[in-house]
ZALOKE-520549 format. One record per residue (C-alpha): residue number from 1; residue in one letter; x, z negated, y. Coordinates in pm, whole numbers, plus 50000, padded with zeros to 5 digits. Example, Ala and Ser with C-alpha at 12.3 -4.5 7.8 and 13.67 -1.06 7.14 Angstrom:
// residues 2
- rolum kevo c1 c3 c2
- 1 A 51230 49220 49550
- 2 S 51367 49286 49894
This chain:
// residues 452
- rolum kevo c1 c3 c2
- 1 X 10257 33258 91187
- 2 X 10294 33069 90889
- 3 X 10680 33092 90835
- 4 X 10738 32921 91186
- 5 X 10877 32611 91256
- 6 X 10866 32440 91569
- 7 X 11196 32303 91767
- 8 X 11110 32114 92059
- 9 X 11414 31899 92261
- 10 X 11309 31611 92401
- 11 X 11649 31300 92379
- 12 X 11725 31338 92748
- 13 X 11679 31047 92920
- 14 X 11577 31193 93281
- 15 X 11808 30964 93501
- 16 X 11633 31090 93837
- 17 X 11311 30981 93728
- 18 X 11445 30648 93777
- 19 X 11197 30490 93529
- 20 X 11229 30303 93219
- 21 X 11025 30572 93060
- 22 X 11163 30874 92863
- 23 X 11136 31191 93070
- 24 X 10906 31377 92841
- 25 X 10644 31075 92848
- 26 X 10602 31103 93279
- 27 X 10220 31239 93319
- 28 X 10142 31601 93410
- 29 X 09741 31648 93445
- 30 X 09714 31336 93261
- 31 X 09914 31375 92925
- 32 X 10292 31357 92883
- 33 X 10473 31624 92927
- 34 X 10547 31643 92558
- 35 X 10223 31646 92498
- 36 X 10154 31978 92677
- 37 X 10484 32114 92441
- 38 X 10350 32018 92121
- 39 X 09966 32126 92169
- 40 X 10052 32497 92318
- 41 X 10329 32524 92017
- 42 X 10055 32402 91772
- 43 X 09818 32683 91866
- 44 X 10121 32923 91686
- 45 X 10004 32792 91327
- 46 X 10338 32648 91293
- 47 X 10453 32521 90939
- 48 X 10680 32276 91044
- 49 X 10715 32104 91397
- 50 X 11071 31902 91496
- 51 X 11113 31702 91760
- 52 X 11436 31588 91845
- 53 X 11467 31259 92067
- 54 X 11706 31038 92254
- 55 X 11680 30803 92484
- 56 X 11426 30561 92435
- 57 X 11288 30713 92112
- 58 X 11102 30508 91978
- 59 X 10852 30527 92281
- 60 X 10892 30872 92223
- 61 X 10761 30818 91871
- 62 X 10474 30580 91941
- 63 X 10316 30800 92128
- 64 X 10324 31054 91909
- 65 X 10229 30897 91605
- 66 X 09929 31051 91486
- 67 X 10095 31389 91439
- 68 X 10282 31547 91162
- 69 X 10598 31547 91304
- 70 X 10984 31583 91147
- 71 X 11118 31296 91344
- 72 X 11534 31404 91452
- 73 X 11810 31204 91629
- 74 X 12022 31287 91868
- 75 X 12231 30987 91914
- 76 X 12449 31126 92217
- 77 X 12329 31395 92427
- 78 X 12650 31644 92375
- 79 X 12429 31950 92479
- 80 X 12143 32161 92396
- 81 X 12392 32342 92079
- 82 X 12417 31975 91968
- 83 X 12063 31892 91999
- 84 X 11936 32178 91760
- 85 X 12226 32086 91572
- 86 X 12092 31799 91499
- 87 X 11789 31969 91316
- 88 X 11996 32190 91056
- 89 X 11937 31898 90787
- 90 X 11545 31946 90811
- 91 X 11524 32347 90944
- 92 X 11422 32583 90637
- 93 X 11685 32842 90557
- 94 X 11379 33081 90617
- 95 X 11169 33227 90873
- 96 X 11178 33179 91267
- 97 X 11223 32894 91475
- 98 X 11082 32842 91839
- 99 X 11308 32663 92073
- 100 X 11103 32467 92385
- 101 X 11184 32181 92541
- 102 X 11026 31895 92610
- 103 X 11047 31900 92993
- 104 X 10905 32194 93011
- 105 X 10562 32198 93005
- 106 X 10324 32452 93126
- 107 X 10447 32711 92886
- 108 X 10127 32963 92773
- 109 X 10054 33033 92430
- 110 X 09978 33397 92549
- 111 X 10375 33418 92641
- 112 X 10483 33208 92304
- 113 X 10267 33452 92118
- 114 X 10440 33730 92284
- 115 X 10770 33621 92212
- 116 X 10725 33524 91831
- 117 X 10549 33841 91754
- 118 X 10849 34046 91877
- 119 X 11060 34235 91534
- 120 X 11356 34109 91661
- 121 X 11568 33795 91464
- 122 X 11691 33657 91823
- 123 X 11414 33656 92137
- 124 X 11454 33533 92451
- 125 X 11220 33440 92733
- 126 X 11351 33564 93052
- 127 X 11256 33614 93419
- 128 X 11395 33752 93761
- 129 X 11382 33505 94058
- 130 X 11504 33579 94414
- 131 X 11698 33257 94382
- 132 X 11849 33202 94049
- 133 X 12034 32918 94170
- 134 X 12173 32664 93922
- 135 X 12032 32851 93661
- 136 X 12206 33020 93334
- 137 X 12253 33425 93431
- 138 X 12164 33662 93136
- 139 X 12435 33923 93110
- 140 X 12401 34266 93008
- 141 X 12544 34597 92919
- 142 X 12322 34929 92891
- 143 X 12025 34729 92917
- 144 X 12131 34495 92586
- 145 X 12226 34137 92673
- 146 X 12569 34056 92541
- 147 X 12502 33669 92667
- 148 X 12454 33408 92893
- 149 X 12692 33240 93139
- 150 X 12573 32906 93261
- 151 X 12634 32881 93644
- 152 X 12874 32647 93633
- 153 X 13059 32889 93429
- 154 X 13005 33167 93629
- 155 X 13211 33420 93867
- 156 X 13140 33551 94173
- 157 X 12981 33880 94001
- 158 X 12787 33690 93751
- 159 X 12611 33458 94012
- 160 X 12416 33780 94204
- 161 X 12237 33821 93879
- 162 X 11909 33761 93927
- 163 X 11778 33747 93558
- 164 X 11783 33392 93444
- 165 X 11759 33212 93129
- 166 X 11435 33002 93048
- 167 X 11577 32792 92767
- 168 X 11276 32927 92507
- 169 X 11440 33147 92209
- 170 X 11265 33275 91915
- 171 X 11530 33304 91626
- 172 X 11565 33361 91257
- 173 X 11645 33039 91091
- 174 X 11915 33188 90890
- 175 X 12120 33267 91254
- 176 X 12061 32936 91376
- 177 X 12243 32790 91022
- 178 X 12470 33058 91109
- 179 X 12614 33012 91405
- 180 X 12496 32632 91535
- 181 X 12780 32461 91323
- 182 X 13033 32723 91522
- 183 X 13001 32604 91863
- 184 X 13239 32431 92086
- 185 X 13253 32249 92423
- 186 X 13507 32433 92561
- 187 X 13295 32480 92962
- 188 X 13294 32302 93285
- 189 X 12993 32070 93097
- 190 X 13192 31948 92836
- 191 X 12844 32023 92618
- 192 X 12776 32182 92281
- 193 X 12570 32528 92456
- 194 X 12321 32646 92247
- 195 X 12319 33002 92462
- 196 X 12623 33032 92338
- 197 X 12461 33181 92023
- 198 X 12356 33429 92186
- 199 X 12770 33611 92242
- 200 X 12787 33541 91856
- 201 X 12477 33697 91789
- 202 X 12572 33987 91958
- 203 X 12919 34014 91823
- 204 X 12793 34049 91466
- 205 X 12542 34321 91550
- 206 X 12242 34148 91644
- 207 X 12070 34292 91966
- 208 X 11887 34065 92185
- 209 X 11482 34072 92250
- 210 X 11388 33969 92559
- 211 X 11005 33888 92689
- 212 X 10896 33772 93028
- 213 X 10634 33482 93063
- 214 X 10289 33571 93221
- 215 X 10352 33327 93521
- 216 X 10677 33202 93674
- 217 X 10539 32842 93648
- 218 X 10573 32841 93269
- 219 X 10905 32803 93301
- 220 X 10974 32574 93534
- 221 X 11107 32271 93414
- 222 X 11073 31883 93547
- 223 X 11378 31690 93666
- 224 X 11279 31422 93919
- 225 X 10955 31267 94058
- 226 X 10928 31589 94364
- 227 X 10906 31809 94092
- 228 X 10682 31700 93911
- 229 X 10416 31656 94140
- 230 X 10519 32017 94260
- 231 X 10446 32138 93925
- 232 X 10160 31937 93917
- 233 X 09980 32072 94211
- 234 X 10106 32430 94109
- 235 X 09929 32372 93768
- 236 X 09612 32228 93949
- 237 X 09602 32482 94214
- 238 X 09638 32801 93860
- 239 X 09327 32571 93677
- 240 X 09111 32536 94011
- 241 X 09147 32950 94049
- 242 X 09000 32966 93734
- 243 X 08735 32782 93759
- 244 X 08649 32972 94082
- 245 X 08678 33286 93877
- 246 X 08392 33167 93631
- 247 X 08182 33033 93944
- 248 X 08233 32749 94050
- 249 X 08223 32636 94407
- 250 X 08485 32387 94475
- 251 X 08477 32287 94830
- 252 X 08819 32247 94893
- 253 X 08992 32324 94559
- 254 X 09313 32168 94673
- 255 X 09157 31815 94639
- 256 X 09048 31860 94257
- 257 X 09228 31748 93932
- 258 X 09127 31836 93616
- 259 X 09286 31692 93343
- 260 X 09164 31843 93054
- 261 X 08899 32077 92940
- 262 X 08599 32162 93173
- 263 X 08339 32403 93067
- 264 X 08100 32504 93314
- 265 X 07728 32665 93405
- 266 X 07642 32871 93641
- 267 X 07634 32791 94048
- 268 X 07793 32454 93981
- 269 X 07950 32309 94292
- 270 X 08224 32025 94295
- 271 X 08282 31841 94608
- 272 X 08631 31697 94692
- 273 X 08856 31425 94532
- 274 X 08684 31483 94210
- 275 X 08887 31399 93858
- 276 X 08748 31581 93534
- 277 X 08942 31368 93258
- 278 X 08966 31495 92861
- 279 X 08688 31721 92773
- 280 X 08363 31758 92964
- 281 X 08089 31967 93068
- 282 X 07844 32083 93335
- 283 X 07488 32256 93353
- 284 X 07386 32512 93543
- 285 X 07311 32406 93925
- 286 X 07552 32127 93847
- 287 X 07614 31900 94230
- 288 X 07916 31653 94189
- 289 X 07966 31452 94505
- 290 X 08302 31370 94648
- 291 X 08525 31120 94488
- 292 X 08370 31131 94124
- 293 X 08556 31035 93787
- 294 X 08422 31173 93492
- 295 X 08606 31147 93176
- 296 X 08491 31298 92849
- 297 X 08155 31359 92951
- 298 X 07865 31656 92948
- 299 X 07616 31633 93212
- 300 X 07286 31884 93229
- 301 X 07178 32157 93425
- 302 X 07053 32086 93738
- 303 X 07203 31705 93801
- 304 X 07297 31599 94121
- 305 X 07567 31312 94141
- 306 X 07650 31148 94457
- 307 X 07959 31087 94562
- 308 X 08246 30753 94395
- 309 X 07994 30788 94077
- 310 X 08214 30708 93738
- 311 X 08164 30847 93423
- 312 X 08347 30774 93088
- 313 X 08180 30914 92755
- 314 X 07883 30955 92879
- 315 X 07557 31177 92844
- 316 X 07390 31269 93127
- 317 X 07034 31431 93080
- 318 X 06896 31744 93311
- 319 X 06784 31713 93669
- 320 X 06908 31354 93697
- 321 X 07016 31227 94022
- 322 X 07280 30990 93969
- 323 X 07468 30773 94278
- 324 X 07651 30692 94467
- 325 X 07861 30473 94287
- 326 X 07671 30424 93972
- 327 X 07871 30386 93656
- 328 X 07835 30563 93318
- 329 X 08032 30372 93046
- 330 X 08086 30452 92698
- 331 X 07781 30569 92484
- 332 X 07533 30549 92828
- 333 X 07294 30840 92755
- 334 X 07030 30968 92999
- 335 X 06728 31211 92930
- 336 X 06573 31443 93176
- 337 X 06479 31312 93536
- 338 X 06622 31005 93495
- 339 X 06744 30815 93820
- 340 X 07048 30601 93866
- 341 X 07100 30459 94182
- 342 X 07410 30268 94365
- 343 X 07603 29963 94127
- 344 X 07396 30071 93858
- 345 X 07604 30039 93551
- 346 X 07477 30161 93220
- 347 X 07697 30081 92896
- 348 X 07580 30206 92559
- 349 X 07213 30217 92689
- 350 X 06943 30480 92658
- 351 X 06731 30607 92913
- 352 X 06456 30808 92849
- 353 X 06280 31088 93067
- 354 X 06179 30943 93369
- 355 X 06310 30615 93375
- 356 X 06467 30438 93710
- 357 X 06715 30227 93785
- 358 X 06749 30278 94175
- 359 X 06950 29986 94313
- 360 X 07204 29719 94204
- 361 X 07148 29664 93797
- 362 X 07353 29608 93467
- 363 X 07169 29808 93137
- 364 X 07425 29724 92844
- 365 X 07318 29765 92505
- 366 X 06982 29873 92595
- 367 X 06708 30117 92544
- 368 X 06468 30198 92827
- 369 X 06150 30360 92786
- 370 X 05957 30687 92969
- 371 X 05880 30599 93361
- 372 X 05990 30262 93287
- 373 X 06123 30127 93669
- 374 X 06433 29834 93651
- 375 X 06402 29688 94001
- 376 X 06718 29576 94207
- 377 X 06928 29329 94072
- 378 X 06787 29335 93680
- 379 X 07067 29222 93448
- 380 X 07034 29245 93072
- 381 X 07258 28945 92937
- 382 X 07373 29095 92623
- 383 X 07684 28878 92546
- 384 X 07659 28530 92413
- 385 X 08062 28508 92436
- 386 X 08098 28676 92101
- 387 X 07821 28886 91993
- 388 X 07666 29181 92127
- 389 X 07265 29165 92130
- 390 X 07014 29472 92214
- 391 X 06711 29525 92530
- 392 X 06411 29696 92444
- 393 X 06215 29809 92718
- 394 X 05919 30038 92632
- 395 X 05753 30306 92836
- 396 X 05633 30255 93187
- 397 X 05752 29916 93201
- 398 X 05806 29765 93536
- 399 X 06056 29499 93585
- 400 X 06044 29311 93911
- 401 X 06397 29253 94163
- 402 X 06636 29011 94006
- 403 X 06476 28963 93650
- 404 X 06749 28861 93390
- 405 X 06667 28991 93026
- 406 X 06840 28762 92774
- 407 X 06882 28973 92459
- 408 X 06778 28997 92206
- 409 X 06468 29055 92360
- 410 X 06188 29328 92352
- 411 X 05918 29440 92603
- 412 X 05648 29606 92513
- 413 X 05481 29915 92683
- 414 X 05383 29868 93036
- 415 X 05466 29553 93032
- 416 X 05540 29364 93397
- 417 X 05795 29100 93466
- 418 X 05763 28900 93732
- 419 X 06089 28894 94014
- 420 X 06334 28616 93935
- 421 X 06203 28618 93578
- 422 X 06435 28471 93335
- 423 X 06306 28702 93001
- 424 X 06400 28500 92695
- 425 X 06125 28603 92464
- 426 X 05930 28899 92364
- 427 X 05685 29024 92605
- 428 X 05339 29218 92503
- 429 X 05273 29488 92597
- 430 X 05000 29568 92892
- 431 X 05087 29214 92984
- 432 X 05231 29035 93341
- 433 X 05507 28809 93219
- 434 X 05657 28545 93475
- 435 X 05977 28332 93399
- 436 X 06082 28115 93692
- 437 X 06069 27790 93778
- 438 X 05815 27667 94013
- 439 X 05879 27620 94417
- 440 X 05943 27292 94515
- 441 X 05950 27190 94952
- 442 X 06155 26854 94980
- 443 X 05931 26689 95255
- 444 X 06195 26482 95462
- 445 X 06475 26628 95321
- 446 X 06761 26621 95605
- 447 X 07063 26855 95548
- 448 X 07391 26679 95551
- 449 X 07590 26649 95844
- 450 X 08008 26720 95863
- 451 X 08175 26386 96039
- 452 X 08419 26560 96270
């Protein structure tokens, strides 16, 4: 929709969070709660997105720096009228405007898309609950809502309404420059309400749209530290059914997190405690043991990872079997039937098909061969303190227990080093190369004795 702008509210300070941080910066799955805001509203097409901040603003803006965003003050928080208020300066005289805010997070873009498309100049997103406690009540007459009574503004008659306001409108701009400069504080609050808008609309002819969201959740909103982590497991609990739906066998899908984007084979089975961070993918026949982080990583069909195995940027080849508690850093990229074994850490290395690494290594900034074997304890000392510095290894190299490659250094194909080896040089290929310092028995030698 390319004459829509974007309003999202996001000043209030959240004083039962009790933390130094802005409300809409506290973590849901992983990203602010902002965050979630702004990249469902962006999936609109929006021509314009305003975000209007408060307390602690310019963490609010930090974070947010890398998108196009009209930047708006509110100074004091006088109430949601105030707030988009505050925008007038910077809102085009045309088109619509979508109204979030920032606190609420788990709004769908199939329900945004709903309410935008709607003909009407002034949209609502509404919703029956069973208890509409402390909630705004949306009044009607013949089945057209003449407005909204906040519930400390309510009587006795207005309070067993069930219908409730969500706090997401979809209205003409020209209404909002209209009517937002109109609006008093004359309530129990003392605040600037922008659903007051709504009995001004209506007196000047305007009827009312209203659309319900596809799940309650969408509109639940995030006060205090309880519930968020309600919300959070609610959200969790929605993108674990999904998965299920497509497949995939979670074994207790109350004990999974994903925070982000997971996109998934066929038969592929996730074991508990597991955290899928930012986007990532698995093959077909897919095993993740219990306990796992993986973060922005793809891993191939038929891979089996055992469980407290880490994973960050990664590539992880087919039929691998990977763990337990191996690490994947950044750029660590595996071909088919590779084997990493426990404390094996790989960072921006390259393993080719075959290779091993069963027990106890670091592989940075290294490229390993086909069927080459890195025996327990092999180091490659890439870092001189400044400088990075590359490990070749060639195909169907065996490196003996303990060996320390001092890069740069090559090996050449099926090459042996000796255990204990100290590799400092290049070593031929075909060839047994031994770096160690020769055994030495101290005849006589007496061990020294503590004087108690």
């Amino acid at each position: 929709m390319t004459n829509l702008t974007i309003i999202i509210m996001a000043a209030g300070k959240g004083t039962r969070m009790k933390s130094s941080k802005p409300k809409v910066l506290q973590p849901l799955a992983g990203k602010p709660l902002l965050h979630h805001v702004l990249a469902t509203a962006k999936q609109l097409g929006s021509q314009k997105n305003i975000i209007i901040y408060g307390f602690e603003g310019q963490q609010v803006k930090d974070a947010f720096a890398d998108e196009q965003i009209d930047w708006v003050e509110q100074a004091e928080q006088l109430g949601t009228g105030h707030a988009v208020q505050m925008t007038l300066p910077v809102l085009p005289k045309e088109g619509k405007s979508l109204i979030l805010s920032g606190d609420v997070p788990l709004i769908g873009v199939d329900t945004l898309q709903k309410l935008t498309n709607t003909e009407s100049r002034f949209a609502m997103l509404t919703l029956n609950l069973a208890n509409p406690f402390g909630l705004g009540r949306i009044v009607r007459d013949n089945n057209q809502v003449i407005a909204i009574v906040e519930e400390k503004d309510a009587n006795d008659e207005q309070r067993q309404i069930t219908e409730i306001n969500s706090g997401v409108y979809c209205v003409a701009n020209d209404i909002l420059h209209r009517y937002l400069n109109n609006l008093t504080n004359n309530n129990a609050q003392g605040e600037y309400y922008l659903t007051d808008i709504v009995k001004m609309a209506v007196d000047d002819g305007i009827e009312i749209a209203t659309v319900s969201p596809t799940h309650q959740f969408e509109i639940e909103g995030v006060n205090d530290r309880l519930q968020l982590a309600n919300l959070e497991r609610t959200w969790q609990t929605h993108q674990a059914q999904a998965l299920m739906k497509q497949g995939v066998h979670l074994i207790d899908p109350s004990r999974f997190d994903l925070r982000g984007s997971l996109k998934v084979g066929k038969d592929v089975q996730i074991d508990i405690n597991v955290i899928i961070e930012g986007d990532c993918e698995l093959g077909d026949n897919v095993k993740i043991g219990a306990g796992c982080i993986i973060k922005n990583s793809k891993i191939a069909s038929g891979t089996v990872v055992q469980p407290y195995s880490l994973f960050d940027n990664a590539v992880v080849g087919a039929d691998n079997q990977i763990g337990p508690f191996a690490r994947l850093r950044p750029n660590a990229v595996t071909d088919k039937d590779v084997h990493i074994g426990n404390f094996v850490e790989l960072k921006n290395t390259q393993m080719a098909s075959g290779a091993k690494a069963n027990h106890l290594a670091y592989l940075g900034d290294a490229t390993i061969g086909q069927k080459t074997n890195i025996g327990a304890g092999t180091i490659t000392a890439n870092y001189d303190g400044v400088n990075k510095f590359k490990t070749e290894i060639g195909d169907e190299v065996r490196i003996g227990s303990n060996a320390v490659l001092i890069a740069p250094v090559t090996i050449g194909d099926r090459a042996t080093i000796g255990a204990g080896s100290a590799i400092s040089k290049a070593c031929p290929a075909e060839k047994l190369s031994i770096a160690r310092g020769k055994q030495v028995t101290i005849e006589g030698w007496q061990r020294p004795v503590k004087v108690k």
